[in-house]
C-alpha positions as CSV (number, residue, x, y, z in Angstrom):
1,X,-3.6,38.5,48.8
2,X,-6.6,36.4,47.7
3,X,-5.5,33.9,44.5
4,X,-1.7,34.9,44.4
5,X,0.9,32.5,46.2
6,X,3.3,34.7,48.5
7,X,6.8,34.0,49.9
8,X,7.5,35.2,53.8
9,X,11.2,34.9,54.7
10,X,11.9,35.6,58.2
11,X,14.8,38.4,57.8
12,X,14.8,41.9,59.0
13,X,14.1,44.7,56.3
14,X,12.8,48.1,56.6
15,X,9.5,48.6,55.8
16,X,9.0,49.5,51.8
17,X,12.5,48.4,51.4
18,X,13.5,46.2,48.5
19,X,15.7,42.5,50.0
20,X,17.9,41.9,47.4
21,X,20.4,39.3,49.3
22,X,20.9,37.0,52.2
23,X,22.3,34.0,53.2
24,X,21.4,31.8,56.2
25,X,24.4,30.2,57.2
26,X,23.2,27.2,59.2
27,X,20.5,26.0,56.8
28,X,21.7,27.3,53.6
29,X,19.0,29.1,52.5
30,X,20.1,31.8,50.4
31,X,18.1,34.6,48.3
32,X,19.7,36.0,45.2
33,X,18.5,37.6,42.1
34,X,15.0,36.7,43.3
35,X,15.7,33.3,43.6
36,X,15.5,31.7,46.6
37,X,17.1,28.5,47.5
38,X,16.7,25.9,49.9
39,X,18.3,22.8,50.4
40,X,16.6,19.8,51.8
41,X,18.8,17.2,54.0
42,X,17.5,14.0,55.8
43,X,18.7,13.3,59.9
44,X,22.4,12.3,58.9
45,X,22.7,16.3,56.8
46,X,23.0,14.2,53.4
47,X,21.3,16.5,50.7
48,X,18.5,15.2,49.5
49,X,16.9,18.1,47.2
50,X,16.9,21.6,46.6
51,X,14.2,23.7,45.7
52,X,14.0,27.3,44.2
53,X,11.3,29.5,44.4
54,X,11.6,32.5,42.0
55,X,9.4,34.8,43.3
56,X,9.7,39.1,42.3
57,X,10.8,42.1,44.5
58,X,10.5,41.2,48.2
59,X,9.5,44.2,50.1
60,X,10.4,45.0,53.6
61,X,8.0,44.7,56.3
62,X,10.2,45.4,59.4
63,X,10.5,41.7,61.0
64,X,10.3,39.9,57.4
65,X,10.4,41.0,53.6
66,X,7.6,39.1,51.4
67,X,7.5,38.6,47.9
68,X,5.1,37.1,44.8
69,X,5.7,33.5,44.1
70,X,6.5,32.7,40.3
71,X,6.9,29.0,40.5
72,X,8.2,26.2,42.9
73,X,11.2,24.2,40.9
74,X,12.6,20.7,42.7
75,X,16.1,18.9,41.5
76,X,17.6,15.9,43.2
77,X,21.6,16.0,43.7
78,X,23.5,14.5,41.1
79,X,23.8,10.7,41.7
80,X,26.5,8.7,40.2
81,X,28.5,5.3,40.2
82,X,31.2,4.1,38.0
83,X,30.3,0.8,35.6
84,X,33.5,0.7,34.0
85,X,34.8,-2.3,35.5
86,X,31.5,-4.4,34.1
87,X,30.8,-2.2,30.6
88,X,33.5,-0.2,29.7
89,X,31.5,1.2,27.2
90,X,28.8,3.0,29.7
91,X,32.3,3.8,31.7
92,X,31.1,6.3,35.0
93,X,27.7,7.1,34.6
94,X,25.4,10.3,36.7
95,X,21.7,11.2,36.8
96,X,19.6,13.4,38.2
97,X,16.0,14.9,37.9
98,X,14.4,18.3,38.2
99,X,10.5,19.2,38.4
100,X,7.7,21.6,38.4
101,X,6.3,21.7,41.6
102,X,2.6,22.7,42.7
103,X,3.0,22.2,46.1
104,X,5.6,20.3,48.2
105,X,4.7,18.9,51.7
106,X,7.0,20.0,54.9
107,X,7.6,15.8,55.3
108,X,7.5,15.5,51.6
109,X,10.9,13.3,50.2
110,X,12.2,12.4,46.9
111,X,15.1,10.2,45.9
112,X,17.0,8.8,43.0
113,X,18.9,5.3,42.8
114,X,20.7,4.3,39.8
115,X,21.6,0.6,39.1
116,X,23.2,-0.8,35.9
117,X,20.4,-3.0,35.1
118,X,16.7,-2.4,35.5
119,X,14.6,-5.1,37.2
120,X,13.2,-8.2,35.5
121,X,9.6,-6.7,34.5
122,X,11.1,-3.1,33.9
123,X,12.8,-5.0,31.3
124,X,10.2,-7.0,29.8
125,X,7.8,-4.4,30.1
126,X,10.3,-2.4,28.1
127,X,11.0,-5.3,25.2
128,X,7.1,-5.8,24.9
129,X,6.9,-1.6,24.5
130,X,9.8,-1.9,21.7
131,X,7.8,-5.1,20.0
132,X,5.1,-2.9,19.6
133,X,6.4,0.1,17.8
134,X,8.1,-2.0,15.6
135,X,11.6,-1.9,17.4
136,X,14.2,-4.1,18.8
137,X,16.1,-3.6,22.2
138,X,19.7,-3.7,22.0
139,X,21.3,-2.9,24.9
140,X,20.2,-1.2,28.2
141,X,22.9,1.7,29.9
142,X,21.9,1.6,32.7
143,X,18.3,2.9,34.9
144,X,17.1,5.3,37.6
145,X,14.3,5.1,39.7
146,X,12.9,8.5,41.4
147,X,10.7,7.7,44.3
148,X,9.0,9.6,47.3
149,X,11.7,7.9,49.8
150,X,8.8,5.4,51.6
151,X,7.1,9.2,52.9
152,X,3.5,9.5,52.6
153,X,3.6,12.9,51.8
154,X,4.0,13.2,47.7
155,X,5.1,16.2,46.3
156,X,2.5,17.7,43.8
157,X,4.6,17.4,40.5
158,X,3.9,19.0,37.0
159,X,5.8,17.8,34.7
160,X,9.7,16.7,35.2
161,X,13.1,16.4,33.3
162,X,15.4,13.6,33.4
163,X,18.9,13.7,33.3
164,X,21.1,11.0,32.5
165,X,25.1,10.9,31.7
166,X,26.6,8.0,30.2
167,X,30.2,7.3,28.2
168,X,30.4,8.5,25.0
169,X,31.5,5.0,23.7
170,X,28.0,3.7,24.7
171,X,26.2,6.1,22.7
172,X,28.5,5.9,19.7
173,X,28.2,2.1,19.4
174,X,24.4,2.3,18.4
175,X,24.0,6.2,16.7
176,X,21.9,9.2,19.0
177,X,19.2,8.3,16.5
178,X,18.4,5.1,18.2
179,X,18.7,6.1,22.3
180,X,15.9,6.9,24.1
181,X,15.2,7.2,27.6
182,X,12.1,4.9,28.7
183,X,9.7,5.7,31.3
184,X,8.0,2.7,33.0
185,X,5.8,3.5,36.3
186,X,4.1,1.4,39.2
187,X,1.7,-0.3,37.0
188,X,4.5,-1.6,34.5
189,X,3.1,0.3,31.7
190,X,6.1,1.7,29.1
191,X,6.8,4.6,27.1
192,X,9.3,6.5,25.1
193,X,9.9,9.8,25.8
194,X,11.4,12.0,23.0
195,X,15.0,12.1,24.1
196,X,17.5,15.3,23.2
197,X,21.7,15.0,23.4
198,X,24.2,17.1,24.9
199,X,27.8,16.7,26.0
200,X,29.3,17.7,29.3
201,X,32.6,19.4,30.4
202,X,34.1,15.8,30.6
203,X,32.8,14.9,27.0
204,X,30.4,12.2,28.3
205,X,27.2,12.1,26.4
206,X,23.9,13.4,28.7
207,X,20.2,12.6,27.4
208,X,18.0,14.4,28.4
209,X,14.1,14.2,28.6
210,X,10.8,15.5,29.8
211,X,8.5,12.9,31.5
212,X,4.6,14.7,31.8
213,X,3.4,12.1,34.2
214,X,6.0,12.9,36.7
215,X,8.3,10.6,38.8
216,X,8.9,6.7,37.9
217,X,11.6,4.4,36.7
218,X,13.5,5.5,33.8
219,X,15.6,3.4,31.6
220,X,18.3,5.1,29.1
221,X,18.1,2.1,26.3
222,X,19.6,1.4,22.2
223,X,16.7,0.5,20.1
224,X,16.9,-1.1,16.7
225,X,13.5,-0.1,14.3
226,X,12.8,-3.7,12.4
227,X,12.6,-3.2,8.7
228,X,9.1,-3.5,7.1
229,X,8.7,-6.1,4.4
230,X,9.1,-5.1,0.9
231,X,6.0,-3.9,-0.8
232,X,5.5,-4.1,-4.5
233,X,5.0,-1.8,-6.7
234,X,1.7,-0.6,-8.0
235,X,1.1,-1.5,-11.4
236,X,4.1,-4.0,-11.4
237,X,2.7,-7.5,-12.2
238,X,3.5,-10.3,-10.0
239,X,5.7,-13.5,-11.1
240,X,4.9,-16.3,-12.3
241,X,6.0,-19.8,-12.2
242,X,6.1,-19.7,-15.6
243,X,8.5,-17.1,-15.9
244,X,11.5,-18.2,-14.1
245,X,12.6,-21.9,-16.1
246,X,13.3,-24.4,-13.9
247,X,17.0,-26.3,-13.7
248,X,17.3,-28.9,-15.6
249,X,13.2,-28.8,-17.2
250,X,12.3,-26.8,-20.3
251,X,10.2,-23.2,-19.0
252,X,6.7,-23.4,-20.0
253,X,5.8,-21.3,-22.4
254,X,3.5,-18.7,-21.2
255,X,3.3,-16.5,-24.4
256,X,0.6,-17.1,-26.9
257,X,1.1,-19.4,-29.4
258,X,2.1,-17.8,-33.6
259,X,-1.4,-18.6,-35.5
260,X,-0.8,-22.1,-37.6
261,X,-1.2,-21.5,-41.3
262,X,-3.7,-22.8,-42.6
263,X,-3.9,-26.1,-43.8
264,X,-5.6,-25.2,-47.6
265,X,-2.4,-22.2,-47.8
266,X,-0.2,-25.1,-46.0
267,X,-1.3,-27.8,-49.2
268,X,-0.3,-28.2,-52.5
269,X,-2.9,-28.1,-55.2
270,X,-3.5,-31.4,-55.9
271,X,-3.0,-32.8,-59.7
272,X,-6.3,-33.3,-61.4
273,X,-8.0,-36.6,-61.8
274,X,-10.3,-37.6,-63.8
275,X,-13.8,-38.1,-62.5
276,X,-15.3,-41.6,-63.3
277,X,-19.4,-41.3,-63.1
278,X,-20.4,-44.7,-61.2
279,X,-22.9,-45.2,-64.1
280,X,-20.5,-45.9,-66.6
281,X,-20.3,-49.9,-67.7
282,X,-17.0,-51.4,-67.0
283,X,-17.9,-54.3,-69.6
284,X,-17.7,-54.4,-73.2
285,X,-19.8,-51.4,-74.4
286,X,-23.2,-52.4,-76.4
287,X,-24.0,-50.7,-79.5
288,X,-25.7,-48.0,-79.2
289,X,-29.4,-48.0,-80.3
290,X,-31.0,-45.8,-83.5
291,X,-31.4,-42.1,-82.1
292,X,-35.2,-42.7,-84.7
293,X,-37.2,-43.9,-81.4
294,X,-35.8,-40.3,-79.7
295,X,-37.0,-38.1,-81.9
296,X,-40.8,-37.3,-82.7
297,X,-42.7,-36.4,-85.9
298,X,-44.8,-33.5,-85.7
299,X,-46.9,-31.0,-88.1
300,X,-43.9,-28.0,-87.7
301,X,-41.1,-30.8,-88.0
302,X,-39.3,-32.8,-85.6
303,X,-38.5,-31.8,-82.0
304,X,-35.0,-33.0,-80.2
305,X,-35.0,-35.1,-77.3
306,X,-34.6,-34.1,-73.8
307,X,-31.6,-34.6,-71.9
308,X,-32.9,-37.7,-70.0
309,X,-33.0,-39.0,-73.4
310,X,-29.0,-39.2,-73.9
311,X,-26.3,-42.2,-73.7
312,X,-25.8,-42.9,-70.2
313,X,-22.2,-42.5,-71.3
314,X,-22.9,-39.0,-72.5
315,X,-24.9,-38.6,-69.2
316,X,-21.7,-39.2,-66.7
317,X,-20.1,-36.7,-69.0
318,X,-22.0,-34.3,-68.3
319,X,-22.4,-34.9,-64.9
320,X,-18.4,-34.8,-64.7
321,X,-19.1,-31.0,-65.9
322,X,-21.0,-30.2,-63.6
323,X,-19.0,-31.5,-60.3
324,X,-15.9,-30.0,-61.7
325,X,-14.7,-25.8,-62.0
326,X,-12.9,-24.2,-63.9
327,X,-9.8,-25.2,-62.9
328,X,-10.5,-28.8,-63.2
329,X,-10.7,-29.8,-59.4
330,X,-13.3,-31.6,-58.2
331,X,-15.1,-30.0,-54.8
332,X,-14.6,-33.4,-53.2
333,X,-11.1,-32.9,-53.8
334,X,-10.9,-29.7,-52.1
335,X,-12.6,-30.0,-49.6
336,X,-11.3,-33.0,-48.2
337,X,-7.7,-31.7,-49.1
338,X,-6.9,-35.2,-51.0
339,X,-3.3,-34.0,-52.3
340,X,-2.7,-37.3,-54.6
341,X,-0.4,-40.0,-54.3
342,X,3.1,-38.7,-53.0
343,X,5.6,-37.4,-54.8
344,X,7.7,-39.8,-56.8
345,X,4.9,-42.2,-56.9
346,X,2.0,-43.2,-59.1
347,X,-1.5,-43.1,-58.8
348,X,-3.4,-45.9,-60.1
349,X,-3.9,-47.2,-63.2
350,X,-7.1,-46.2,-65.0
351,X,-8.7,-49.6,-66.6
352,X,-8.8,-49.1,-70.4
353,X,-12.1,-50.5,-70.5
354,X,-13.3,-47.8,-68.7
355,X,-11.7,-44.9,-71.3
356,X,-13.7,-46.8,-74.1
357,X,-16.9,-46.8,-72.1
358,X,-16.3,-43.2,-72.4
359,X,-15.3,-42.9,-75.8
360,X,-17.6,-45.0,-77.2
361,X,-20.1,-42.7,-75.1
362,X,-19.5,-40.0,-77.0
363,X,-19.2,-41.6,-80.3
364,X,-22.9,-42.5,-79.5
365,X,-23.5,-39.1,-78.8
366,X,-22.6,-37.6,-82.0
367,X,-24.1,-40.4,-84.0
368,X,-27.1,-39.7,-82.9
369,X,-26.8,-35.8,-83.7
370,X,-25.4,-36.7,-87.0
371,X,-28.9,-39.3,-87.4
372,X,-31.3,-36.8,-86.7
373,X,-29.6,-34.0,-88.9
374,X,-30.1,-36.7,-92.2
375,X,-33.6,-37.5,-90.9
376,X,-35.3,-33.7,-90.5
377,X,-33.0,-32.7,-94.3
378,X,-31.9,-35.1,-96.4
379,X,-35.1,-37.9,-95.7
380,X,-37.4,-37.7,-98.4
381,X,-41.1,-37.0,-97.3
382,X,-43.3,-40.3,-98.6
């Protein structure tokens, strides 16, 4: 049969008749529901492994019944030992593993060991695998190595499942959320495989996991994930010193400041003064002179004077008009915000000499209005 695996088992069946049971007594090897078993022991009878081939109908050929091969299935014995004295918590602990098989030599050997602590780089190449997903390693049950048993003849494995059994007070310490089993092979290299719970018939807690890359060391460990740092929150701005006061010290202020009123709204008006024109004499006051020599004759009458031709007096008058609005301030005063004396206090004394320069200035004034009114109407012509 070119392509298909067949099964040959040395019993007696008539030809085209279907083998549905037997049982060797000496070896063990037993057929049953098309499942046939077969233990493998070492020198000293101590069971080592069993396979099961599950193949379909055998058919008889006389001297031997022979059957389609299915697939080729390996488990190890249950191993166990009892930590109770040295973790009460882990208490009497078992493991064992099964496996796909491809092929399996005649001298092929596999065997399981279980020790309560894995060896020193199992366990850091364990803590560095934890470092680097983020985690912490808590505690360690306890470990099993599955090796070929020193024979140089390797089995052909697919993929296998681990087994391990542990106290339920171990796995209730840490949560089933945070046990995994770890799978470290000959090179030291680490991984986590995903790890499913069950509980057995004596209410011990058994994990469970499939390792693709066959046989190694496998460790049944509590990790602890490491919380991330805080991020903040998009859009939330960040705090500043300025924001949180300091004991003891005045907070800055961060805020801007209120606009400062202005300092013309802030002012009083001032009270008006009087503007004195620089010109004006601060002596006695000379009379003034004949307003005849500022006037001319002419054929059509007389013509006034021009302004130039005025008092000086009646010149820093208006001049004082000019400098001055309506309201009587002068733009000096304004601009340069000059509020007066303070309040309660007098301003200085204006020198009476200096009022009569004024008045005397415009007496002058309208003299000389008055003169040339008489001259143009009331002289007679000669």
């Amino acid at each position: 049969m070119d392509g298909v695996l067949t099964l040959v088992m040395p019993v007696s069946v008539p030809r085209d008749t279907t083998l549905k049971t037997f049982t060797d007594p000496v070896s063990g090897v037993a057929f049953a529901d098309n499942r046939l078993t077969i233990p493998v022991r070492d020198a000293e009878g101590n069971l080592q492994l069993t396979i099961t081939v599950m193949t379909d109908m055998p058919l008889g050929q006389g001297s031997a019944a022979i059957a389609k091969v299915g697939s080729v299935e390996m488990q190890t014995p249950e191993v166990g030992s009892d930590f109770s004295k040295s973790d009460p918590r882990v208490g009497r602990v078992s493991a064992f593993v099964r496996a796909v098989l491809r092929s399996f030599p005649e001298s092929a050997a596999v065997e399981v060991d279980v020790t309560g602590n894995p060896d020193a780089a199992v366990q850091a190449s364990v803590s560095q695998l934890a470092a680097r997903l983020g985690k912490k390693l808590l505690d360690t049950a306890f470990s099993m190595r599955v090796s070929h048993g020193g024979s140089s003849n390797k089995p052909d494995v697919s993929t296998a499942t681990v087994s391990m059994t542990a106290a339920s007070g171990w796995a209730g310490d840490f949560g089933p959320g945070q046990i995994s089993i770890a799978r470290t092979d000959d090179t030291g290299d680490s991984e986590l495989l995903p790890t499913r719970l069950a509980t057995d018939r004596e209410g011990r807690t058994v994990f469970e996991a499939v390792s693709p890359k066959g046989f190694a060391v496998f460790t049944l460990v509590a990790l602890q994930s490491t919380p991330a740092p805080a991020a903040t929150p998009a859009g939330t701005p960040a705090a500043t010193l300025a924001a949180t006061p300091l004991v003891g010290r005045k907070p800055v202020q961060t805020l801007s400041p209120s606009p400062r009123p202005s300092a013309v709204a802030s002012v009083p008006r001032p009270t008006p003064k009087p503007y004195l024109a620089a010109s004006a004499p601060s002596g006695p006051l000379a009379a003034p002179r004949p307003p005849v020599d500022r006037l001319e004759a002419g054929s059509g009458g007389a013509s006034r004077s021009p302004a130039s031709a005025l008092p000086e007096s009646a010149a820093g008058a208006s001049q004082l008009d000019e400098r001055t609005d309506d309201s009587g301030y002068l733009p000096e005063q304004a601009e340069g915000f000059d509020a007066g004396p303070p309040a309660g206090r007098p301003g200085p004394a204006v020198s009476p000499a200096v009022n009569w320069a004024v008045i005397a200035g415009m007496l002058g004034l309208l003299s000389g209005i008055l003169a040339a009114v008489w001259w143009l109407f009331f002289k007679t012509p000669e």
